[in-house]
C-alpha positions in Angstrom: -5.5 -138.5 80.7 -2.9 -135.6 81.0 -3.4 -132.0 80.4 -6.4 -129.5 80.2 -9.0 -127.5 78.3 -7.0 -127.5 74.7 -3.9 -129.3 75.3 -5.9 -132.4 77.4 -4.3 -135.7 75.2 -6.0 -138.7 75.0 -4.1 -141.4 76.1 -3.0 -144.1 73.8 -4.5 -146.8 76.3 -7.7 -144.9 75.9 -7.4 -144.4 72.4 -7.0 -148.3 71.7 -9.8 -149.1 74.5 -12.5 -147.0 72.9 -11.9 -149.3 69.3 -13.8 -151.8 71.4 -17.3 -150.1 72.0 -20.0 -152.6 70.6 -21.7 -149.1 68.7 -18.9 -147.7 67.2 -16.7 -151.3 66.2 -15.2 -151.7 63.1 -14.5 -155.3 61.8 -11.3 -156.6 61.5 -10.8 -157.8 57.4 -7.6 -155.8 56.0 -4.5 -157.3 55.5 -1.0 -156.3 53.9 -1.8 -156.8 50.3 -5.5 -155.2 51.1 -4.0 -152.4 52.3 -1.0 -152.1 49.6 -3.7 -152.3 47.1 -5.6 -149.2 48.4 -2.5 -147.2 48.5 -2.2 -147.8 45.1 -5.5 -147.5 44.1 -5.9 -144.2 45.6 -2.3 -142.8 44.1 -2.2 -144.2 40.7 -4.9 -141.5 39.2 -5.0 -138.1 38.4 -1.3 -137.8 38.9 -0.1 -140.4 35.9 -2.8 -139.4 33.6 -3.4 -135.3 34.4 -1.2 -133.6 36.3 2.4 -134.9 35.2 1.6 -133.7 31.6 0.2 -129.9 32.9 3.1 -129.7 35.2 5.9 -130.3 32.5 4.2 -128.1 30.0 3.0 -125.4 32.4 5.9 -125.0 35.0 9.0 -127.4 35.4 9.5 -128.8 31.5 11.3 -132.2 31.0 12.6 -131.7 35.0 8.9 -133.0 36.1 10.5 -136.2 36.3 13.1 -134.2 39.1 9.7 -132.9 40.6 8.4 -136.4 40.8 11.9 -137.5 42.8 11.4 -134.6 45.4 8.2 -135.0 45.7 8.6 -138.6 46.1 11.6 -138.4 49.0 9.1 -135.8 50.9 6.3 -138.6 51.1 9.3 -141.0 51.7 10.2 -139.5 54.7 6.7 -138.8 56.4 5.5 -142.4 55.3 8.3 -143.9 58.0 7.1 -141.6 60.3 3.1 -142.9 59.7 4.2 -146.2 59.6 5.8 -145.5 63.0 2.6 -144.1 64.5 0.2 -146.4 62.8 1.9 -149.2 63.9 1.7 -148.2 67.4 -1.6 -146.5 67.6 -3.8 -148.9 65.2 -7.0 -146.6 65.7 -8.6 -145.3 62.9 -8.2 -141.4 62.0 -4.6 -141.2 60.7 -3.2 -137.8 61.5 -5.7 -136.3 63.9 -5.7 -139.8 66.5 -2.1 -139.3 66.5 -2.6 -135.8 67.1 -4.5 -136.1 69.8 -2.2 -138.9 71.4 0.4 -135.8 71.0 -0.1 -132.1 70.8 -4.0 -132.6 72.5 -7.5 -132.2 71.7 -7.1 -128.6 70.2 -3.9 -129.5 67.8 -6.3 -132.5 66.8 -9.3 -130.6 66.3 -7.2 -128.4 63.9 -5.9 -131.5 61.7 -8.9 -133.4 61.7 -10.8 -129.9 60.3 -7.9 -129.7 57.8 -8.5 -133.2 56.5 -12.2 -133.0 56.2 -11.9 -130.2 53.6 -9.1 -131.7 51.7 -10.6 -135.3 51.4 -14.0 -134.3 50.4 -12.3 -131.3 48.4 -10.1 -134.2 46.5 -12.8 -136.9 46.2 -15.2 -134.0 44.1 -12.3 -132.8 42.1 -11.8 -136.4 41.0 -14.7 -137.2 40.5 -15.6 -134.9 38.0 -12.5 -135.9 36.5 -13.7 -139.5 36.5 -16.9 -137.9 35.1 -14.5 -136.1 32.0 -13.1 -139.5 31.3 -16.7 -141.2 31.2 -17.9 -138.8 28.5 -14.7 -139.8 26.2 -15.1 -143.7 27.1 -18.7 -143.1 25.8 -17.7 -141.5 22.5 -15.1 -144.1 21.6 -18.5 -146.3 21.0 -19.8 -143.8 18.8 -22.5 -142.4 20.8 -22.8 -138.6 22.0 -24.2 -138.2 25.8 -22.8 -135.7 27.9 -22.1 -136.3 31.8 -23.1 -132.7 32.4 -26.7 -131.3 31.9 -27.9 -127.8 32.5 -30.8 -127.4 34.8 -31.8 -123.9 34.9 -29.1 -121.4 35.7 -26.9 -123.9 37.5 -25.4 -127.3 35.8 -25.4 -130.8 36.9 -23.1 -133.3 36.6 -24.0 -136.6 37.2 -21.3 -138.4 35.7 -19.6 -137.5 38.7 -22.5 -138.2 41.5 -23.0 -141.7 40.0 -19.5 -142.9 40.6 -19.7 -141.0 44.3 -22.9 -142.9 44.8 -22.1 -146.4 43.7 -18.8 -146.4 45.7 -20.5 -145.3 49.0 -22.6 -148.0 48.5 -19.6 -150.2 48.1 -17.8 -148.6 51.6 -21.1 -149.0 53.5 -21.5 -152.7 52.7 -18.3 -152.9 53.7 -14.2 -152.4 53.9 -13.0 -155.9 52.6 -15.6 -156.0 49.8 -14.2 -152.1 48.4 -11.1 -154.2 48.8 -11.5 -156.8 46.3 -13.0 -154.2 44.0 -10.1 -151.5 43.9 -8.0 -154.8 43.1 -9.5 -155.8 39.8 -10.0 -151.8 39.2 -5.9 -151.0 40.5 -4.7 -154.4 38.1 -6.4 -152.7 35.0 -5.3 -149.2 35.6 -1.6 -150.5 36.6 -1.8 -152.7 33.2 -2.5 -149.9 30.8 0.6 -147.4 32.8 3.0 -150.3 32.0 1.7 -150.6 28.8 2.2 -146.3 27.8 5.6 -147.2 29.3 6.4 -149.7 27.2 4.7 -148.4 24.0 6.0 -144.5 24.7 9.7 -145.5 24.8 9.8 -146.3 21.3 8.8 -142.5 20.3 11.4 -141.0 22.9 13.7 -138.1 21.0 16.5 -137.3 22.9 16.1 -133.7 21.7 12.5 -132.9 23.5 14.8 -133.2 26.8 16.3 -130.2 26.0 16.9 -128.2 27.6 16.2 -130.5 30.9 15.0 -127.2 33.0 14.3 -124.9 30.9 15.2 -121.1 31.2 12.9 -119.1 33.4 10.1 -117.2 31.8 7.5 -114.9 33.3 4.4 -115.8 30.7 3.4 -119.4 31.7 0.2 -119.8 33.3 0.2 -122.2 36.4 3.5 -121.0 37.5 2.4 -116.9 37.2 3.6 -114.1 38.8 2.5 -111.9 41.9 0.1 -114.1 44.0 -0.1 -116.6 41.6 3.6 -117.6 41.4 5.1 -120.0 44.3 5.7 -118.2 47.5 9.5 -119.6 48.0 9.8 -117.4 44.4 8.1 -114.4 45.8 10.4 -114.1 49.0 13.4 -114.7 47.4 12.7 -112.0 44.5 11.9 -114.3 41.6 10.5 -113.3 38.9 8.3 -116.1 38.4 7.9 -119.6 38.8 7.6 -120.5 35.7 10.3 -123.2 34.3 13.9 -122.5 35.8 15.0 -123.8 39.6 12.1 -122.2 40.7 9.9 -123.9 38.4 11.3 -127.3 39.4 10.4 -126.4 42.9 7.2 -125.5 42.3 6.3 -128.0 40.2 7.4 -131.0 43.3 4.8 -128.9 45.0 2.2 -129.6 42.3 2.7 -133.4 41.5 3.2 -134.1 45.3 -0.9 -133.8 44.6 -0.1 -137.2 42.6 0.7 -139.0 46.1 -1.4 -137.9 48.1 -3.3 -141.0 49.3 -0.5 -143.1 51.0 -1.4 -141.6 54.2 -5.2 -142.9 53.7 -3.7 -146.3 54.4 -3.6 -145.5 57.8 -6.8 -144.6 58.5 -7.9 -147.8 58.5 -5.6 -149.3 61.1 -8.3 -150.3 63.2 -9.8 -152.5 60.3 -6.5 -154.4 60.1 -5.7 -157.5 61.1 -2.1 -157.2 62.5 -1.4 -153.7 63.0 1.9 -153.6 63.9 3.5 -155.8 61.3 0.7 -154.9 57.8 0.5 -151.3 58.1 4.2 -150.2 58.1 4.2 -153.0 54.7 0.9 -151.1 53.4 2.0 -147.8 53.3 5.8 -148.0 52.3 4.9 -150.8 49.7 2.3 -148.7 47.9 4.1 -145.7 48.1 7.2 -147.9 46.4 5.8 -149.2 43.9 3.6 -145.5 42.4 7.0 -143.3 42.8 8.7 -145.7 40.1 5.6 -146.1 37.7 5.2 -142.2 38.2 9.2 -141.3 37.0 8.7 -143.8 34.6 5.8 -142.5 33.1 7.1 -138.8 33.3 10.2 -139.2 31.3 8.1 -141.4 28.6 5.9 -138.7 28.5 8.4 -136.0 28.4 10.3 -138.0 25.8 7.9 -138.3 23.3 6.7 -134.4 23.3 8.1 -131.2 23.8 7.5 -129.5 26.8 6.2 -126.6 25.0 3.8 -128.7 23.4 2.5 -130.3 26.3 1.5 -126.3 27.6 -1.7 -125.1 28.4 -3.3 -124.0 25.3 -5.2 -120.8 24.7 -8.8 -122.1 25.4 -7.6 -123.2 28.9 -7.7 -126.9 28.0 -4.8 -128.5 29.8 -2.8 -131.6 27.8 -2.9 -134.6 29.5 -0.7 -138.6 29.0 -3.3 -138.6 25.9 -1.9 -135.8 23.9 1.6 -137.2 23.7 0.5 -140.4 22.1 -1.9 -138.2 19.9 0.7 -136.1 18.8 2.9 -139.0 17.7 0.2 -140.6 15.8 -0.9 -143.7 18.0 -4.6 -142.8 18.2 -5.2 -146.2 19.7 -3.5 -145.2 23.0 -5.1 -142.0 23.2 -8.5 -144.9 23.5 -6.6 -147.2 26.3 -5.5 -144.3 28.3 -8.9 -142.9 28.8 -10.4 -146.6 30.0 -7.3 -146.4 32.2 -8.3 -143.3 33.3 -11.5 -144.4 34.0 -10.7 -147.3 36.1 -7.8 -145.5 37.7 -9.9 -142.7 38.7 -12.5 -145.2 40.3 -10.3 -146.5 42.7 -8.8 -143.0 43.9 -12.2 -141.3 44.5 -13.4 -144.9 46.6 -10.1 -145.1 48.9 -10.7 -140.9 49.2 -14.0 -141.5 50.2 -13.1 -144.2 52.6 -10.2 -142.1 54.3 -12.6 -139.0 54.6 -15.0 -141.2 56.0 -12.7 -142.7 58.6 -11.4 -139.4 60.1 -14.9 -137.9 60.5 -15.7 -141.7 62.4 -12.8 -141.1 64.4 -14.2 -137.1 65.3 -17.1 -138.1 66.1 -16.6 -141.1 68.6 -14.7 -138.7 70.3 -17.4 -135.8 70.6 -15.9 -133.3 68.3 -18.6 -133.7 66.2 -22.1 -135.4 66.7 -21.8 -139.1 68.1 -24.1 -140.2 66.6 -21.8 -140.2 63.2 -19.5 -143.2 64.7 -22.3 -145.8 65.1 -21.4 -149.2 63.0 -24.2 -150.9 60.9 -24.3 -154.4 61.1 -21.5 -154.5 58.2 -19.0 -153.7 60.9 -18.6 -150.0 58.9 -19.8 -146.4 59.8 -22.8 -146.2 57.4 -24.1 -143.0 59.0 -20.9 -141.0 58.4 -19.9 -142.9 55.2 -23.3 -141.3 54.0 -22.9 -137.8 55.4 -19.8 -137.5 53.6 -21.4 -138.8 50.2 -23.6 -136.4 50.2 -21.3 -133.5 51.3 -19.0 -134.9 48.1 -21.8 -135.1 45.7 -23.1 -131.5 46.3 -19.4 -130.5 45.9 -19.0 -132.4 42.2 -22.7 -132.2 41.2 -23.3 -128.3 41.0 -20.2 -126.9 41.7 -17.1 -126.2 38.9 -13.8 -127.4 39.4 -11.7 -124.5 39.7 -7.5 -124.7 40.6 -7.7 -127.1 43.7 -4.8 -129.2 43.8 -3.3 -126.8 45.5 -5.4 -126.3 48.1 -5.6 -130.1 48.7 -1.6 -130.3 49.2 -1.4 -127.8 51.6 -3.6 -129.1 53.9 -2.0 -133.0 53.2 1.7 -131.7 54.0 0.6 -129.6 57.2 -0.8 -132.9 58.8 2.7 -135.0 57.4 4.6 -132.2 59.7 2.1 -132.9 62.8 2.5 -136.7 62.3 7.0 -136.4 61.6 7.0 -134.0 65.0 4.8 -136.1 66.6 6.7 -139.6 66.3 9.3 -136.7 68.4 7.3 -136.3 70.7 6.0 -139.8 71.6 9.7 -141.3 71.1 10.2 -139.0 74.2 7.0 -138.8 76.4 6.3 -142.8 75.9 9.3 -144.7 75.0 7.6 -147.7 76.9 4.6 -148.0 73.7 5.3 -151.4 71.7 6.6 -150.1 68.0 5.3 -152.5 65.7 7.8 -150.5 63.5 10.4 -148.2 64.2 11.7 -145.3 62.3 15.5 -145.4 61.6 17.8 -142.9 62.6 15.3 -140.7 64.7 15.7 -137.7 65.1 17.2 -137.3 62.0 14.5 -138.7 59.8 11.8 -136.4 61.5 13.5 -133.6 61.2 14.3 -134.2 57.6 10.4 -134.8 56.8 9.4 -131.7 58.4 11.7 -129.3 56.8 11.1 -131.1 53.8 7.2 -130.6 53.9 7.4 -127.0 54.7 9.7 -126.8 52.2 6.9 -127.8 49.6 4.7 -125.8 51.2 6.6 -122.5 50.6 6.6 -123.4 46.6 3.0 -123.4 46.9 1.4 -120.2 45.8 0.5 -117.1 48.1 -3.4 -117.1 47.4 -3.4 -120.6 48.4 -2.1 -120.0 51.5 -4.7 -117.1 51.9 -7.0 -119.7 51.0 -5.7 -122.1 53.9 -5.8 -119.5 56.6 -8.8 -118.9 56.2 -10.4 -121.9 56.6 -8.4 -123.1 59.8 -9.7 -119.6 60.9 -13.6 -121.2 60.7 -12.0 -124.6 62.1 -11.2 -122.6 65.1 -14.5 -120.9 65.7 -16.2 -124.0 65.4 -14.4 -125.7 68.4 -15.0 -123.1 70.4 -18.3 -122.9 70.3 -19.5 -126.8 69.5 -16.7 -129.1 70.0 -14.7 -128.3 73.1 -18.1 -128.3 75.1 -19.0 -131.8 73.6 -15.2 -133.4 74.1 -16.0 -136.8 75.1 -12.9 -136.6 76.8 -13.5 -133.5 78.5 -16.5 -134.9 79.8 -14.3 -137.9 81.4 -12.0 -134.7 82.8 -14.9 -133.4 84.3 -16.9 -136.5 86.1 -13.3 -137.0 87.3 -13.1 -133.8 89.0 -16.3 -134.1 90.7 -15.5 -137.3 92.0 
């Protein structure tokens, strides 16, 4: 076990060795098409039926689809550098076990923090987006009943704590039975995004793609100016980012929100059957098969309505995949999309729900947190944590509003893909000996591309975000300091060591 106080790593032997503890086992179910079907479940949401349609009318215009691409190569690029990792470290934790294997305890402290806050931040902005969805679903029948009630000075939305209880019911019995249920829920959702392909293409007019990137303009809303505009824009003297090259930019940053999810497919390596050879299939087959129903669905959308159409209005309410098809006339859609949206939401709060629940199993059986978080029911699963992080998540979507998050959730997503890209680096050097289930090509030129490429994205996020992000790493740190260094279960091993 190498290294000291905050750089001590934990050894991949040890890391693979620990898996086996009869209180903290997790049962072997998943395989290739289990875990290609929770990377799609988790990414085929808010991005097809939210977030494309804001993006073009807020900040890029018909180029969305050009934001999609970037975004997509970015994710590209850091999957092959996950399925590299993932394939030879099958533990469960994703980017702070690989951390850990890397840059040491403290570099993995820092990750595993960051991914706490933008899982649970990500699985209560969807769901009360899944709880939105449920209040339309219930109109198309006729009846009124609102998912949001008021209870004194605070309100309560319970549209969106049903759906987080039900599916932590669903993790805790256990991993292969959340499978077979974000299966039927992805096939439905995947259905009704081929089916707005199919039906928007007839409505396309060649004119609404003009002009592709639209001049730059300094009164948009989500691109903004000052502190609110991209900070690539702000540094290089733009005055906004707000359509243009800039907008285009910023807007990668946005949708990258749309993918964020592949990268939950490797927290549950350890629940896999064959490691090596199903996660590297997993994660680059999901991600595969969302980047070409998510262009698609962009230059449909795009197509049918003006970008200028598709703004922000003046009551704040953003357009969504809906409004085209209502603006063309096709009412009927506007009905399928939200039951699309429904079940496509579902799946992408249960996979965020299991991924958040993974890395804080992973934490904990190593001492950064309470241990007693990693014990395993007799469903093979880790009910205690699986809970702790329901309830954290329903507090979240219950009583608090959604405000602008997505930013805050990429951030945090492409800071761990640069720790996972460097750290393939590093391991190619320090243990060329490790079996690679797979390898990435062309190393170190791959790496290297996905780093620059995430910080990159990270720089068209905007300023306040970043103020945002600081701060919270800030807390991360005081709270190793004083808790988790003390309780490292691997500085406790360090320590008997020395005495002996």
């Amino acid at each position: 076990m190498p290294g000291t106080g905050l750089w001590r790593t934990k050894s991949i032997e040890q890391s693979i060795a620990d898996t086996d503890e009869p209180d903290t086992k997790l049962r072997k179910d998943l395989t290739a098409w289990d875990l290609t079907v929770f990377g799609v479940a988790v990414v085929v949401g808010a991005g097809i039926f939210t977030v494309a349609a804001s993006t073009a009318g807020d900040i890029s215009g018909p180029a969305v689809s050009l934001s999609f691409v970037i975004a997509a190569i970015t994710c590209g690029l850091a999957a092959l550098c996950y399925a590299e990792f993932a394939s030879t470290v099958p533990v469960a934790g994703s980017a702070y076990t690989f951390s850990y294997a890397t840059f040491g305890e403290f570099v993995a402290w820092i990750i595993g923090w960051d991914l706490v806050l933008e899982f649970a931040l990500a699985a209560a902005v969807v769901a009360k987006g899944w709880s939105s969805y449920l209040h339309q679903v219930i109109g198309l029948t006729g009846a009124e009943l609102s998912t949001v009630v008021s209870l004194g000075p605070v309100d309560f939305d319970w549209g969106a704590v049903l759906v987080v209880l039900v599916l932590s019911v669903l993790l805790a019995v256990g991993t292969k039975l959340s499978s077979r249920v974000s299966l039927v829920i992805t096939t439905i959702k995947v259905a009704v995004v081929l089916l707005v392909v199919v039906v928007g293409i007839g409505y396309i007019k060649a004119e609404n793609y003009r002009p592709f990137i639209p001049p730059a303009s300094t009164t948009g809303d989500s691109g903004g100016t000052g502190l609110d505009q991209s900070l690539f824009s702000l540094i290089a003297g733009g005055a906004s980012s707000t359509y243009g090259l800039y907008g285009l930019l910023a807007g990668a940053s946005i949708v990258f929100f749309a993918f964020i999810g592949f990268d939950i497919v490797a927290t549950t390596a350890e629940e896999t059957k064959r490691p090596q050879r199903d996660l590297p299939r997993g994660i680059i087959g999901s991600l595969a098969i969302v980047t070409v129903l998510y262009v698609a669905v962009s230059l449909v959308l795009t197509g049918m309505q003006s970008y200028r159409d598709l703004a922000t209005g003046a009551d704040g309410q953003k357009k969504t995949l809906a409004s085209a098809f209502a603006a063309n006339g096709v009412t009927w859609a506007a009905a399928v999309i939200a039951v699309g949206a429904l079940a496509g939401l579902t799946t992408v709060v249960m996979v965020l729900l299991l991924g958040q629940t993974r890395i804080v199993f992973a934490m904990s059986r190593d001492g950064l947190i309470p241990r007693g978080l990693a014990h395993t029911g007799r469903h093979g699963t880790p009910v205690r944590a699986t809970w702790l992080v329901a309830v954290l998540v329903i507090i979240a979507a219950g009583f608090f509003p959604t405000g602008k998050l997505e930013e805050m959730v990429n951030v945090g997503t492409l800071f761990a893909f640069i720790l996972v890209s460097a750290g393939v680096l590093v391991l190619r050097r320090t243990r060329p000996d490790l079996p690679r289930g797979f390898r990435v090509p062309f190393v170190p030129v791959i790496p290297i591309l996905a780093i620059l490429a995430c910080v990159w994205l990270m720089l068209n996020l905007t300023a306040l975000t970043w103020v945002r992000f600081l701060v919270w790493m800030a807390i991360g740190v005081v709270v190793y300091f004083l808790y988790s260094r003390n309780h490292s279960v691997l500085g406790q091993r360090q320590r008997v060591a020395g005495k002996s």
